[in-house]
Residue, then its C-alpha position, 0 to 999 in steps of 0.5 A: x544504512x537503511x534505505x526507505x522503499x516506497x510501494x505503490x498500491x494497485x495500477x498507482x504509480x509515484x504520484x501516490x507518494x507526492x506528498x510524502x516525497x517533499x518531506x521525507x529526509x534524505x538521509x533515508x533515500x527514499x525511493x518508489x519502487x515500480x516492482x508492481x508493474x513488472x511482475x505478475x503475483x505479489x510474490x514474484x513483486x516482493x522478490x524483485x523489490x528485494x533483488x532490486x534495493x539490496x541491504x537493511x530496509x524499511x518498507x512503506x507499503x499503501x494498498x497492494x503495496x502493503x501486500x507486497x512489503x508483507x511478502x518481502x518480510x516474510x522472503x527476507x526477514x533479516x533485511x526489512x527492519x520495518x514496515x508501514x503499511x496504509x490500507x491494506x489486508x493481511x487475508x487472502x481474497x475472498x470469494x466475494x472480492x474474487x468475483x468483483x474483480x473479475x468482473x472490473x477485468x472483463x470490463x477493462x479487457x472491453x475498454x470500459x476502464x473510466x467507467x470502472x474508475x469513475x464507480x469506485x471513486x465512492x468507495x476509494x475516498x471518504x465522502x467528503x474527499x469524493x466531491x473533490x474534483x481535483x483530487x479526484x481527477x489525479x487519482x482517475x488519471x494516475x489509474x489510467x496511466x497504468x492502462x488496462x494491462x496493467x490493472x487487469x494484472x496487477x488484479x489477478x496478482x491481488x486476487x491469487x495473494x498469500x495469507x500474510x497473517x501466518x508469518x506476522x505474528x514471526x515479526x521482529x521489526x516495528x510496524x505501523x498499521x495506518x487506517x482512514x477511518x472511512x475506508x471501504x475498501x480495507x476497513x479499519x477492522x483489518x488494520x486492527x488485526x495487522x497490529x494485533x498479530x505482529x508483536x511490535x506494532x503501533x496502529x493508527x486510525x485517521x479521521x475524514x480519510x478513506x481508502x487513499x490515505x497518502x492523498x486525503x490525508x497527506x499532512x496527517x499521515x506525514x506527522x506519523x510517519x515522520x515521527x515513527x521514522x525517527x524513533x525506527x532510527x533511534x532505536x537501530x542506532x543508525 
C-alpha cells in the first residue's frame, strides 16, 4: 500500500504540515519526514527519505522539500507513484540566489538569525498574510527551531541542488504542481514549467497565497490535494 510522505521546506519542521494532518486519511499513513535535517545535500536527503520509508510512495514536497521529492523520483522511479510539489523550482541556483544565500549565512554564523527572518517575512507571504501576526510569529518561530546550524546547511544544500528538469520530462507518475499566485520566492512561472515538463502533471495557481502555501492557504490547498489524492488511489486500484 502506498505510504504519503510529507517533506518539510528549508529549516521548517512538521508544524508546516499542521493543517494538513488534521485531514489527510489515514489510510494513506501520512508521515513528516525530517530526512532535511540529517543530511548535508538534497541528494544525500532524498536517499535517506528512501532508506527511511520503504515501499510505493507518494511524495508531498513544500519548497526545498519539493527538491528533495524530485530527487527521490529521480534515485527510485519504480517506488514514487506520485508527487505534490508546492512552491518550489526544478533549476538549479543561480548565481544571483547563490550570492543572497551567503550573505543570510554570514549573518546567521553571526547570530543575526531573527533579523534575517523578520526581512523575509515580505518575501514568504502574500502581502496580506504578511501583516498577519499570528501567522507570522509561528513561521519565525518554527525557523528558529531549526537554529542556525541548521539554516545555514540545509542553504548550502540548496544552493549546490541538482537540475531536476533533466529527468522530469522521464516521469511516469502523476504530479501536481501547486503555486501561490504572489510567491516571490518560487513564482508561479516555475511551477508552470514543472508541469509543462513532467508528461502527467496538473498545475494549480492559488489566489492570495505567496510563498508558504500549506499556512496561507490551508483549506485551498487542502481540497486539491485531497481531491488529487483520491483520484492517485483510484487510478492505482489500491
Amino acid at each position: 500500500m502506498m505510504q504519503l510522505v510529507l517533506l518539510p521546506g528549508l529549516a521548517t519542521d512538521a508544524a508546516l504540515w499542521k493543517a494538513q494532518l488534521a485531514v489527510l486519511p489515514a489510510d494513506w499513513r501520512p508521515v513528516v519526514s525530517d530526512a532535511h535535517t540529517r543530511e548535508t545535500t538534497i541528494t544525500a536527503m532524498a536517499a535517506r527519505l528512501l532508506n527511511e520509508h520503504p515501499g510505493p510512495l507518494v511524495l508531498c514536497g513544500a519548497s526545498m522539500g519539493g527538491m528533495i521529492a524530485m530527487e527521490a523520483a529521480r534515485l527510485a522511479p519504480q517506488r514514487v507513484h506520485g508527487l505534490a510539489l508546492l512552491g518550489t523550482t526544478a533549476r538549479p541556483e543561480t548565481p544571483e540566489m547563490r550570492a543572497v544565500r551567503e550573505g543570510a549565512i554570514e549573518l546567521f554564523a553571526r547570530g543575526r538569525l531573527r533579523e534575517v527572518l523578520e526581512a523575509n517575512v515580505p518575501l514568504a507571504f502574500a502581502p496580506h498574510n504578511a501583516g498577519n501576526t499570528a501567522l507570522v510569529e509561528a513561521y519565525i518561530a518554527m525557523i528558529e527551531r531549526a537554529g542556525a546550524g541548521q539554516l545555514i546547511a540545509q542553504n548550502r544544500a540548496v544552493i549546490t541542488r541538482p537540475d531536476a528538469r533533466a529527468h522530469l520530462g522521464s516521469l511516469t507518475c502523476p504530479l501536481l504542481a501547486v503555486s501561490g499566485a504572489h510567491d516571490q520566492l518560487t513564482p508561479p512561472e516555475l511551477a508552470r514549467e514543472i508541469a509543462a515538463l513532467a508528461p502527467h502533471a496538473e498545475l494549480v495557481e492559488l489566489p492570495d497565497c505567496g510563498h508558504m502555501i500549506t499556512m496561507e492557504q490551508p483549506e485551498a490547498l487542502n481540497a486539491r490535494l485531497l481531491d488529487w489524492l483520491g483520484r492517485l488511489r483510484r487510478g492505482s486500484g489500491a
